[in-house]
N, C-alpha and C positions, 0 to 999 in steps of 0.2 A: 403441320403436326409432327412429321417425320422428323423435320428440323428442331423444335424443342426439343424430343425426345434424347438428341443426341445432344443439344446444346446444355440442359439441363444436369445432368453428370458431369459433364467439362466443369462447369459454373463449381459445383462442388466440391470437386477435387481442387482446385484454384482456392477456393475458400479454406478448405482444407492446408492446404500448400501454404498459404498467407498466413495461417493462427500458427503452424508449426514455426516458419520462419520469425514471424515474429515473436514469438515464447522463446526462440532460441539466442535473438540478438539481445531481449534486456533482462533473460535469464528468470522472466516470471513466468510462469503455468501458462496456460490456455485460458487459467482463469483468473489472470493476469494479476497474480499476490505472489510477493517474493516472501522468502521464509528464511530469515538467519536464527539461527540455532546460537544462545544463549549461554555463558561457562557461568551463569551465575544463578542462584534463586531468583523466584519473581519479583519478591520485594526489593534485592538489590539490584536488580533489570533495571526495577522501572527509577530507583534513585539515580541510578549513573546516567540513564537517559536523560530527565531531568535537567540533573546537574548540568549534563552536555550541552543540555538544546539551551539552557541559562546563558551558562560560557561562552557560546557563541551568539547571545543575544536575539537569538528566538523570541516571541512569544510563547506561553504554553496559555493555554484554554484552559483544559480540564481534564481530570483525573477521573475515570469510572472506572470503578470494583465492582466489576461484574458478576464477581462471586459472593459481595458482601451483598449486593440486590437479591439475587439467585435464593439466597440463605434465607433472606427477607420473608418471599414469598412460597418457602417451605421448599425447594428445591437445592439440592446438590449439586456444585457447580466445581470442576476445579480451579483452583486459581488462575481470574480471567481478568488483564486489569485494559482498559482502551485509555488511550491518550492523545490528546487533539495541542496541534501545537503550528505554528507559521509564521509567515514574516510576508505580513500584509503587502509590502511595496512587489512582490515578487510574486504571492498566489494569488493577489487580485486580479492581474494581468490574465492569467487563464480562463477566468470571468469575464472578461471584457471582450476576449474573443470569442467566449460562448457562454451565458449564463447559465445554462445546464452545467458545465462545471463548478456551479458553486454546490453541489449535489457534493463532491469529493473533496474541498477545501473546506474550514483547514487544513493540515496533512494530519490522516488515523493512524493511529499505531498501535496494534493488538501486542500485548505479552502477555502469553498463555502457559501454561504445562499440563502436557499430554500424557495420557493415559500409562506412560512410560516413567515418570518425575520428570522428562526434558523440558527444558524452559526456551521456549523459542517466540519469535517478533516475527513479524506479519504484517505487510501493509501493501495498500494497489501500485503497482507501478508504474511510476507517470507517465512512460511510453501509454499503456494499454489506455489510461486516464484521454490523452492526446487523441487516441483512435477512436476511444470512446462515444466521444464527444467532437470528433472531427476538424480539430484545432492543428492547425498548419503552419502558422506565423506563431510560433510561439516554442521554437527547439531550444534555442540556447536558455531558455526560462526551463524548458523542462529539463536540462541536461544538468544545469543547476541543481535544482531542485533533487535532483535522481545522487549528484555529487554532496549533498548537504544529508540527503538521509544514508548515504552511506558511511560516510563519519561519524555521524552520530551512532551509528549501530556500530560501529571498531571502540566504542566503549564497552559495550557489551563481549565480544569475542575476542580469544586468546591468541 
């Protein structure tokens, strides 16, 4: 009993230790979504993104205006637009070693503006996605995947 009592605090501090460590190495929260901050309106966000993810022969999914739904069903929303976009040879593989990550594939991408007028992008970062999901054979796919969404957001920033 003695022995939990003390092992039980160690356990959470370590757990502790592990979310700060790792929010520190791929620069997402604890709650593992990275945030770049946007020099453009939402509409021209999400065209250059778009455009980008084209350019380099992405797939994209789909487009949801979240605020034109929002509007819809009588609620005020500020401009909230989500984007599902991937390249199937490269997020399936994430699936294959765990299908619960087909939960996070394709790759999301929030552009939003805050309560401020700033226009900023939002999406999980595939390290936290990897821990998530307990997927271990599959780094240089994630490391990938981590180097493709961040090109595609140096469309958006100055």
């Amino acid at each position: 009993m003695i022995r939990r009592l003390i092992l039980a605090p160690a356990a959470l501090i370590a757990l502790m230790v592990a979310v700060v460590s790792f929010s520190a190495l791929t620069g997402a929260g604890a709650d593992g979504i990275i945030r770049v901050k946007s020099a453009y309106p939402v509409t021209e966000t999400v065209a250059r993104i778009k455009q980008d993810v084209a350019g380099k022969g992405i797939m994209f999914f789909s487009e949801v205006d979240q605020s034109k739904l929002a509007a819809g069903a009588g609620i005020t929303l500020r401009p909230s637009v989500l984007l599902t976009f991937g390249n199937p040879p490269l997020g399936t593989q994430f699936i294959t070693s765990n299908p619960n990550a087909g939960l996070d594939w394709p790759v999301r991408l929030l552009v939003f503006e805050n309560d401020k007028g700033e226009v900023w992008t939002a999406y999980t970062d595939f390290g936290w996605i990897a821990q998530r999901h307990g997927i271990k054979d599959r780094d240089a796919q994630f490391k990938m995947a981590s180097s493709v969404v961040t090109s595609i957001l140096s469309s958006v920033t100055k």
